[in-house]
DRENPA-3360 file (N, C-alpha, C; in nm, 2 decimals, always signed):
BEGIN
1 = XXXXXXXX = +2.97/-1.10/+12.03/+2.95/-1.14/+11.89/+2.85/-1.25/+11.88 ~ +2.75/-1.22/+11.75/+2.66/-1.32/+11.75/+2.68/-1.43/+11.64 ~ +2.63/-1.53/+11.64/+2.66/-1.65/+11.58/+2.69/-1.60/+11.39 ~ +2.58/-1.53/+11.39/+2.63/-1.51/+11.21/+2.76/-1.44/+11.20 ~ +2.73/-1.31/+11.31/+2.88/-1.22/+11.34/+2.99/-1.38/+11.28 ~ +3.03/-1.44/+11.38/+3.12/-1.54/+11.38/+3.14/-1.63/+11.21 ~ +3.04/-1.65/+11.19/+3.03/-1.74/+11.04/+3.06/-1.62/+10.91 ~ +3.03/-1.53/+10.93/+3.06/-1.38/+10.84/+3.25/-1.41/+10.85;
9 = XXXXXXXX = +3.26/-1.40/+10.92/+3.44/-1.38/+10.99/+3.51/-1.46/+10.94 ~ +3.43/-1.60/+10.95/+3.52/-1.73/+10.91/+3.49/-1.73/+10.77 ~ +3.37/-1.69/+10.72/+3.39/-1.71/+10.55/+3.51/-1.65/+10.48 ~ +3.47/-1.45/+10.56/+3.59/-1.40/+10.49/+3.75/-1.42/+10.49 ~ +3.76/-1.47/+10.61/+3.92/-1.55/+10.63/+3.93/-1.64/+10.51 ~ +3.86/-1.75/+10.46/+3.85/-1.80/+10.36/+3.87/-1.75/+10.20 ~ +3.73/-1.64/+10.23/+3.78/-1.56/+10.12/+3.91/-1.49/+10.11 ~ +3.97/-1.46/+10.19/+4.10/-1.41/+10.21/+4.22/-1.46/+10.14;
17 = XXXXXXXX = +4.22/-1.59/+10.19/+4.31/-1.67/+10.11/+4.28/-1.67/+9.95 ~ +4.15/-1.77/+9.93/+4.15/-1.80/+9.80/+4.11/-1.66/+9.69 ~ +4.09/-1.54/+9.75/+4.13/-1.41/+9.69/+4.28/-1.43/+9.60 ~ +4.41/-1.44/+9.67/+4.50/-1.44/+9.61/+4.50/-1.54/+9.51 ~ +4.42/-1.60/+9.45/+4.44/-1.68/+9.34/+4.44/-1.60/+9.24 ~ +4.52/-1.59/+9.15/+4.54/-1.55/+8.97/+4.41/-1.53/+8.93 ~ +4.34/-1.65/+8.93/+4.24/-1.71/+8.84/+4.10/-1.69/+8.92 ~ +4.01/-1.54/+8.94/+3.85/-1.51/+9.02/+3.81/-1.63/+9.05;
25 = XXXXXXXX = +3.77/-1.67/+8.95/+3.71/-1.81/+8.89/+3.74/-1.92/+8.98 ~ +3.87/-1.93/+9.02/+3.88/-2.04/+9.03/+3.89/-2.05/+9.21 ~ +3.94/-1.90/+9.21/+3.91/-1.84/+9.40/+3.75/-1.88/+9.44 ~ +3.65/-1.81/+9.33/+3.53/-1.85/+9.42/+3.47/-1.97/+9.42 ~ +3.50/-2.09/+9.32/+3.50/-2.22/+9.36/+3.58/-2.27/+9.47 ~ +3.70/-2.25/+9.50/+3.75/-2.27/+9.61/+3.71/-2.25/+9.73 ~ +3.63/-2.17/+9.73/+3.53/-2.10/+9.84/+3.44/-2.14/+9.88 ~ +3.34/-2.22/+9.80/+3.22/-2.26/+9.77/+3.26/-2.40/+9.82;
33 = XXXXXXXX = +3.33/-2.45/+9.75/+3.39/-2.59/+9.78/+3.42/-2.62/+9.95 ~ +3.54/-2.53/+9.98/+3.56/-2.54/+10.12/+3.43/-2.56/+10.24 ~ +3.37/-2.45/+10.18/+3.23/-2.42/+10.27/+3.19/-2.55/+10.27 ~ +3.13/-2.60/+10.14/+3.05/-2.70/+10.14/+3.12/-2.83/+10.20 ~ +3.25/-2.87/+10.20/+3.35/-2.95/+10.25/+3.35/-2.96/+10.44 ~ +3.41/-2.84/+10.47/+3.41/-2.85/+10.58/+3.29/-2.78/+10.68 ~ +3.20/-2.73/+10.64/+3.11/-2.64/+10.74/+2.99/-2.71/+10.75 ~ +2.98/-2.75/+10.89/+2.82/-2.83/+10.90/+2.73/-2.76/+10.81;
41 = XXXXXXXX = +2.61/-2.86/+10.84/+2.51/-2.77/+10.72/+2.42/-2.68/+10.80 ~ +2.41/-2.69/+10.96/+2.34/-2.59/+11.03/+2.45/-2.45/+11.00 ~ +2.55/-2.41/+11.01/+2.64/-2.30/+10.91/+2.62/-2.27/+10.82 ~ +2.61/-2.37/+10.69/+2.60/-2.37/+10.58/+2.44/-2.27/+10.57 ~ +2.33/-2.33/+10.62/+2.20/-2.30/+10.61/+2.20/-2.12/+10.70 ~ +2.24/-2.13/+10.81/+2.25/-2.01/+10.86/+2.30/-1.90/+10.83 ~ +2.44/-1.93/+10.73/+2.47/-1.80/+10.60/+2.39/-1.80/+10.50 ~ +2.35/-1.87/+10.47/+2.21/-1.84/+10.31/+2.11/-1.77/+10.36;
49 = XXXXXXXX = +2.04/-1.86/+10.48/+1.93/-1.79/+10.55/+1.97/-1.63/+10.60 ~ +2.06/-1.59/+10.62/+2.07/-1.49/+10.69/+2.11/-1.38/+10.53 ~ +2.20/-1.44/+10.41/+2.17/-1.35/+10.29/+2.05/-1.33/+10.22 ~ +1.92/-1.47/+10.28/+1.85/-1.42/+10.21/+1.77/-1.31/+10.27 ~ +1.78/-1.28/+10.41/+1.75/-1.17/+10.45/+1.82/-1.08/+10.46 ~ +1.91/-1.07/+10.39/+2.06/-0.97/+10.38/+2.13/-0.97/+10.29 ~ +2.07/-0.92/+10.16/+2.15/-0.93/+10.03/+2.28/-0.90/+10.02 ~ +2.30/-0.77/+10.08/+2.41/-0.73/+10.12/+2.53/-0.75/+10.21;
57 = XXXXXXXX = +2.49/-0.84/+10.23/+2.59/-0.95/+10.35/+2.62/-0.88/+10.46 ~ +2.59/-0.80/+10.48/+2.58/-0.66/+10.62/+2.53/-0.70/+10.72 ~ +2.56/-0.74/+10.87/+2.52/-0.76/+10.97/+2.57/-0.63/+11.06 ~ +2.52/-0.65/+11.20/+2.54/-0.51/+11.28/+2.70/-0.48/+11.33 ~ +2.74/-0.61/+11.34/+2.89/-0.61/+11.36/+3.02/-0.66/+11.27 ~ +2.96/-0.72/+11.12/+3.00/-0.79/+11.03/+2.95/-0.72/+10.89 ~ +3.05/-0.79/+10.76/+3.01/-0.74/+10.66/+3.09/-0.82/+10.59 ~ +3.02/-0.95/+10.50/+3.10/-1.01/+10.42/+3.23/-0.97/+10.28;
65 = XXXXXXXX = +3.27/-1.03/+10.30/+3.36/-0.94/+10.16/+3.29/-0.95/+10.03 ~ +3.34/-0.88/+9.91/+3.29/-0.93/+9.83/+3.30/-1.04/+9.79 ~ +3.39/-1.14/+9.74/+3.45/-1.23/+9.72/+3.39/-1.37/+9.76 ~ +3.38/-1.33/+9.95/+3.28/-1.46/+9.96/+3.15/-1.44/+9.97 ~ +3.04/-1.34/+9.92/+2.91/-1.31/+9.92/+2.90/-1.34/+9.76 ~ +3.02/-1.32/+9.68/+2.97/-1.37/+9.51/+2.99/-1.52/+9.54 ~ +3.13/-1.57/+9.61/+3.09/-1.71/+9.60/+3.00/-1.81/+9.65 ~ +2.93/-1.76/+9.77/+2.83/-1.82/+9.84/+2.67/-1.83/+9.75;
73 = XXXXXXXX = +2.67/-1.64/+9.68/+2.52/-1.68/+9.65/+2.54/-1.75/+9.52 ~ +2.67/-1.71/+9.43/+2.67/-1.82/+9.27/+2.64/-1.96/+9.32 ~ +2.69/-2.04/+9.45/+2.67/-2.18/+9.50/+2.58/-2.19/+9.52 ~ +2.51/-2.15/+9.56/+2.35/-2.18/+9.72/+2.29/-2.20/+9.68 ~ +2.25/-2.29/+9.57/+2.21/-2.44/+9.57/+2.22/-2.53/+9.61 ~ +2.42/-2.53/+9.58/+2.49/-2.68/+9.63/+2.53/-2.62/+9.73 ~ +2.52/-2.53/+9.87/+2.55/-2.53/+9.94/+2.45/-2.51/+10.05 ~ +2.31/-2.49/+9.99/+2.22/-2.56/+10.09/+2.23/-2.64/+10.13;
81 = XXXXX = +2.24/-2.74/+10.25/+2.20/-2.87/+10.30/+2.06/-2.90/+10.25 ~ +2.09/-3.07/+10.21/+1.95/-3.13/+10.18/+1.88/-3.17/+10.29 ~ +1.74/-3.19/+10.28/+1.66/-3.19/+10.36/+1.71/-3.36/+10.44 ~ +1.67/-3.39/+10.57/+1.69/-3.51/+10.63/+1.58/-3.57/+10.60 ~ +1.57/-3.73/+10.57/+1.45/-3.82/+10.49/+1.42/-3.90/+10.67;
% end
């Protein structure tokens, strides 16, 4: 398994949980949030980078769910890492 393989895996677990919320809305913030909370930002940058060459969140051994591919690209502003000064 390759590094994105691995970070695909761990988003969807994520999305997994905050799926069962009532409220879409408030699942994909939850999602967005976490990410941005706990995931270095070389992670953070390595899922964007790799959706932005992979709209479809499709890798050769992975495939993001839906759930966390809406909540990653509605974030990915605030979930890019800022540049180091």
């Amino acid at each position: 398994m390759n590094n994105i393989e691995h970070l695909i895996r761990l988003a969807n677990r994520i999305g997994a949980f905050f799926e069962a919320m009532p409220d879409r809305a408030e699942g994909l913030e939850g999602i967005a949030n976490h990410i941005q909370k706990f995931w270095e930002p070389r992670m953070r940058a390595a899922l964007l980078n790799f959706l932005e060459s992979s709209p479809d969140g499709k890798a050769a051994g992975a495939a993001l769910s839906d759930i966390a591919r809406t909540a990653i690209l509605q974030n990915k502003e605030r979930l890019r890492p800022r540049a180091q000064a």
